[in-house]
N, C-alpha and C positions, 0 to 999 in steps of 0.2 A: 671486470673493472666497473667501480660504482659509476654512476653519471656525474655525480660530484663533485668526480675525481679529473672529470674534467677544467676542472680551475686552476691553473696557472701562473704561478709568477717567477716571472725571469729578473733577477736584480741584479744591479753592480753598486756596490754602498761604498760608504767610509771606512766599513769594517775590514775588508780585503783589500781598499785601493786609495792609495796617493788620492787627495779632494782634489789636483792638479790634474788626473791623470782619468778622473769620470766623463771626460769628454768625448774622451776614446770612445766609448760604448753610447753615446746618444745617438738619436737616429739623423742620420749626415743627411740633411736636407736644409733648405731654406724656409722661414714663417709660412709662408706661403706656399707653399709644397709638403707641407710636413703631413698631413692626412691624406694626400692621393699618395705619397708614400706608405704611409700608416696601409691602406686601402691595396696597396702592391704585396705588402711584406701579410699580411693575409692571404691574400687570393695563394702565395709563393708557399705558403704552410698551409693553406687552408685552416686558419682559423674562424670560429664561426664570427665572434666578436674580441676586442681588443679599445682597452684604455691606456695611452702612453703618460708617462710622471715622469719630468726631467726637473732636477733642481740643482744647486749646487754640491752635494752632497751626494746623491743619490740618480740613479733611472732606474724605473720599473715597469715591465711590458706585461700587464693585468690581464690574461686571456681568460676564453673561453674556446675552449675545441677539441678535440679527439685525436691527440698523439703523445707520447713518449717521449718524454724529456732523457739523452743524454748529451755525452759528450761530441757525438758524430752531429746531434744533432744542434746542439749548440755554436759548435765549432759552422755548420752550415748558417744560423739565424747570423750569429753577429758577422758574419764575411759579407752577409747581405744589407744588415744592418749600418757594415760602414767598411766598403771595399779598402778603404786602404790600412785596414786593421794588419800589421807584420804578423806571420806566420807562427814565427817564435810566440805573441800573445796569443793566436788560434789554439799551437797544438797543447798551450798550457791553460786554457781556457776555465776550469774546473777549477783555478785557483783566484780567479776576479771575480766569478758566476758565484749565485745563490742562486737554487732554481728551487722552486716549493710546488707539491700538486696537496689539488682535493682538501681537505680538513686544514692540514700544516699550510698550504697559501693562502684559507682564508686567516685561519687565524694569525700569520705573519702580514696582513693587509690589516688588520683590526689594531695588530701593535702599532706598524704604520702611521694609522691615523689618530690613534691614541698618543703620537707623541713618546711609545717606551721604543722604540727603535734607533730615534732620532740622536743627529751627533750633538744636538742640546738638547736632552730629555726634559719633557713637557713644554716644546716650544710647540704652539699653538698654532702658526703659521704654515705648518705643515697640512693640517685638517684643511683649511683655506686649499693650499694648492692640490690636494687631493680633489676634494670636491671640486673644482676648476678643469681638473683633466679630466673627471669624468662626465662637467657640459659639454668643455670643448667635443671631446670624440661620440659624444649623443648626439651633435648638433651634425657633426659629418657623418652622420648613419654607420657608427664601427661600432655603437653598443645593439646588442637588444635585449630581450627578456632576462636572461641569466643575470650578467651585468645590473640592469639596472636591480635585479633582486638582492644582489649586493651589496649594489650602492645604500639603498633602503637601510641594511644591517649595518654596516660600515659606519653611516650615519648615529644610528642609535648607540651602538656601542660606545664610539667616542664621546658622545655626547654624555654619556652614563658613565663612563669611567671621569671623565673632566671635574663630571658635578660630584660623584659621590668620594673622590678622591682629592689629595692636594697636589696630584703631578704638573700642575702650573703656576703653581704660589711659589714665593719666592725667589722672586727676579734673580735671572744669572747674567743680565745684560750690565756692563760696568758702565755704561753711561744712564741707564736707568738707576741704578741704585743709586750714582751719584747724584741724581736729582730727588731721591729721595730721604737720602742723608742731607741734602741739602733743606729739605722742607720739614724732616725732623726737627733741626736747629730753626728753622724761622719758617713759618705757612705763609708768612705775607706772600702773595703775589704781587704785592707793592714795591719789593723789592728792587734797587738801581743794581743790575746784574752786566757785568763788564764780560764778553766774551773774548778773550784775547788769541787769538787764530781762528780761521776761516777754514780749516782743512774736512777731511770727510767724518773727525772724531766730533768738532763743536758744529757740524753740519747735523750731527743727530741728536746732540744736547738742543742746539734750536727747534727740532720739531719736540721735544719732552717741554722745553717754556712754552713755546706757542701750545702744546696740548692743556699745561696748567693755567694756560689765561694770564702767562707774564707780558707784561708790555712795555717795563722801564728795560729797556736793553740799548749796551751799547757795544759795536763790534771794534776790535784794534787787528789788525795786522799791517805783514810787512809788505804786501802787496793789495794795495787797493779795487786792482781789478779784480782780484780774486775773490775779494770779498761782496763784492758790487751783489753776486746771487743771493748768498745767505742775508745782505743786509735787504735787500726786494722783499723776501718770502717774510722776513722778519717785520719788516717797517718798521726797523733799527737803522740809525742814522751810523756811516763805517768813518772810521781814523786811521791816520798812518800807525802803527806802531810807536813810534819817536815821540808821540802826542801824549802817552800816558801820565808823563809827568806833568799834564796839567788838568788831569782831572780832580784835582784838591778836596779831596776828600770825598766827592760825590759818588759812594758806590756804597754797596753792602755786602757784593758777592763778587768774587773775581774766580772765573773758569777757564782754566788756561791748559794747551796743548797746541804747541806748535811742530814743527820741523827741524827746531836748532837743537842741535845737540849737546845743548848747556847753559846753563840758567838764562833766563830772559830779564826777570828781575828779579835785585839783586836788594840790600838794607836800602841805597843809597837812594835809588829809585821808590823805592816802595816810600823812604817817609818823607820823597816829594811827589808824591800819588796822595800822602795820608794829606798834607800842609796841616799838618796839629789836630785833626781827629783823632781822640781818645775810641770811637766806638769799637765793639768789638766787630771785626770782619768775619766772614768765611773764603778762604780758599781751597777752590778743588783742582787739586795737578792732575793731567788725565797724560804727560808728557812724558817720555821715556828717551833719554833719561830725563830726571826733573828739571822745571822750568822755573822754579821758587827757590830763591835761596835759604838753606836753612836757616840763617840768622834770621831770616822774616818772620822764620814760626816761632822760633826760641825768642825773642826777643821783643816781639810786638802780641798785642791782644788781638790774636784769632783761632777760629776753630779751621783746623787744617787737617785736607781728604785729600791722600795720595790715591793713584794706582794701587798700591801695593795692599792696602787696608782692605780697598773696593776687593780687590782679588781673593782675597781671603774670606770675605764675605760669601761673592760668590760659588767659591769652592763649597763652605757650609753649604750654601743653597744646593748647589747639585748633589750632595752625599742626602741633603732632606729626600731632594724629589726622587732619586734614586730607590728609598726605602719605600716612597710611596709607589714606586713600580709592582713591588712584591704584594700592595696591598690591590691592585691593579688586576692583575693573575686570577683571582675569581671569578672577577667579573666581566673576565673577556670571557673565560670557560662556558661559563653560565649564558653568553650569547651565541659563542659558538652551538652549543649543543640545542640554543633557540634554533639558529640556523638552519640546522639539520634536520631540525619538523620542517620550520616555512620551506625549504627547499623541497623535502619530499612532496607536502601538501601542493606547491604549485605546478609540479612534476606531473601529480596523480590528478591535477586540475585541467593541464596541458593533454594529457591522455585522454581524460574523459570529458573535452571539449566537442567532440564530435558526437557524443549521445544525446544532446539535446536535439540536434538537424535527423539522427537515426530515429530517434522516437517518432519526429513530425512526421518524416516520411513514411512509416507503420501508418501514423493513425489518418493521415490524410488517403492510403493506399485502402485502409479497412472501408472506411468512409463512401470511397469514388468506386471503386472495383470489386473488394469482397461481400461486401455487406451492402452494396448499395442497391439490388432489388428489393431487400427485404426492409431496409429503412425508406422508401420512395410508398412503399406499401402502409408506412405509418401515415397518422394524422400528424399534423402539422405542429400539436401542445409536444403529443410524442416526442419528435425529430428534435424539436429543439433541449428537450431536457435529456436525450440523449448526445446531442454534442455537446452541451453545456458540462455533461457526465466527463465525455473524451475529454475535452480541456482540461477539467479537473485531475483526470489521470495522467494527460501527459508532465504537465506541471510537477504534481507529486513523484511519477518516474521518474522525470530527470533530477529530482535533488535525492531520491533512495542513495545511488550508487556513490554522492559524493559525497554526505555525512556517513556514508557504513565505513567509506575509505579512509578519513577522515578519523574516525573514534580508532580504527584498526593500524595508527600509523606506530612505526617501531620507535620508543624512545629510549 
């Protein structure tokens, strides 16, 4: 077995398992224990090094070490992993598990961070939390060399597939695009924008205003406590709900997704919200079911973004980044088969780190012991342009063995 082939990755994805049911497989510990754990389930396998990745989608146990992945031995990691895993998942094990060694792990860790693995392909925030597991577990001494040589690669590739492709263009996020279907229609950041619900959908349309530099904002719900947060972060003044019919026209954008299960507002409403504005509005229903009554849109001047448009949007967007996975595939290749030199090369580095201290000890032994009556026997111009000679040779000896190794590596 190559050395290579000791790389590692143990997964449980989206792909095999219920996103409800990946919790099973994290490692049962507390924040605060989770790396003298980490540090246990090592010493228990003897692994040499080990990076953990938990998200909600995903966990993946990034080794480095010298054993045999199967089913005996799986069914052993995850009982340790998390004792109270039922018997019946143990002895079916081989049906949640992805396990990858040597070439196939690095390059399923390259997809990883490249975003083509992900259950939102080209979400970016992935790379982010990779790179994050592999501080954290540096910082509690569970990486060393192999690992961070990885990490190195890891790095680059993503970075090189990101930039030379478009696998993160075109937003899949529906409350992104609706903020940018909304700045389609009008760039003003001047705009008077109505958020009407406080819930966790206009909780992330508030951080998209706040990132565009909006600051005419005004929040409506039907619980004022509720709203009390998002109006803080926002330094947006909040209303009851009931209050809407007295904003008289004062708006330009109305963003609405609440809790109720059926329109919130209705003609009757809306054209005592307008009080005789002709302008044209924008409304975005982000509501399920809708919050707008249809006569609103049929019947009065505005441009109207449901769910269901955004959706469709979307969908385009993942069938784009999807294609740009294929165009992806190259250029993972093309680092993998980098990899496979830098790995050899720091291999045959690692090897022949000990021939620099072997050489010293030759020429300091010729020096003191062998040769030393008959250089004591020189003059003093002698002696010295004969060590100044040694130096020079041992110098030149130790970099021989590493460029011959070097030029002679298999690609």
């Amino acid at each position: 077995m190559s050395l290579i082939d000791n790389y590692k990755i143990i997964t449980v994805t989206h792909h095999h398992v219920n996103v409800g049911d990946i919790g099973n497989f994290y490692l049962k510990s507390s924040e605060d224990q989770r790396f003298t754990r980490l540090q246990e389930l090592s010493s228990a396998f003897n692994f040499k090094e080990i990076v953990y990745l938990e998200t909600c989608n995903r966990v993946s146990y990034i080794i480095f070490g010298d054993f045999q992945i199967s089913n005996k031995f799986l069914k052993s990691f995850f009982k340790e992993v998390n004792s109270d895993l039922p018997n019946e998942t143990l002895n079916a094990i081989n049906q949640f598990v992805s396990a990858y060694e040597g070439e196939k792990a690095i390059n399923h860790v390259y997809e990883l961070a490249s975003s083509m693995d992900s259950l939102v392909v080209g979400e970016r925030e992935i790379f982010r939390q990779l790179r994050s597991a592999f501080d954290k577990c540096k910082q509690n001494k569970l990486t060393g060399d192999y690992l961070r040589l990885l990490e190195r690669a890891i790095v680059s590739t993503a970075k090189d597939i990101y930039s030379s492709t478009k696998i993160g263009e075109k937003s899949l996020s529906i409350v992104s695009l609706a903020i940018q279907q909304m700045l389609r229609l009008n760039k003003s950041v001047n705009q008077k924008v109505l958020l009407v619900g406080a819930g966790e959908t206009n909780s992330l349309v508030g951080k998209f205003l706040d990132k565009y530099n909006f600051k005419n904002l005004a929040i409506y719900n039907r619980s004022l406590n509720n709203a009390q947060e998002l109006s803080s972060r926002l330094n947006a003044p909040s209303f009851h709900l009931n209050e809407l019919d007295k904003v008289a026209g004062n708006f330009d954008v109305i963003i609405i997704c609440t809790s109720a299960n059926q329109v919130v507002i209705d003609e009757a409403l809306y054209q005592k919200m307008l009080k005789g504005d002709t302008n044209k509005k924008i409304i975005i229903d982000l509501a399920v079911p809708r919050n707008i009554c249809p006569d609103v849109v049929k019947n009065y001047n505005v441009d109207y973004i449901d769910i269901n448009s955004l959706k469709a949007i979307s969908e385009d967007n993942l069938k784009f980044r999807q294609k740009e996975v294929e165009l992806a595939k190259p250029i993972l290749r093309k680092h993998l088969k980098n990899f496979r030199v830098l790995f050899q090369q720091r291999h045959i580095e690692k090897a022949l780190s000990i021939v620099p201290k072997e050489i010293k000890i030759i020429k300091e032994k010729a020096i003191s012991k062998v040769y030393a009556k008959r250089i004591d026997n020189l003059d003093e111009e002698a002696q010295g342009l004969l060590l100044e000679m040694m130096d020079y040779m041992e110098k030149k000896c130790v970099s021989i063995p590493m460029k011959a190794a070097s030029q002679n590596l298999q690609y």
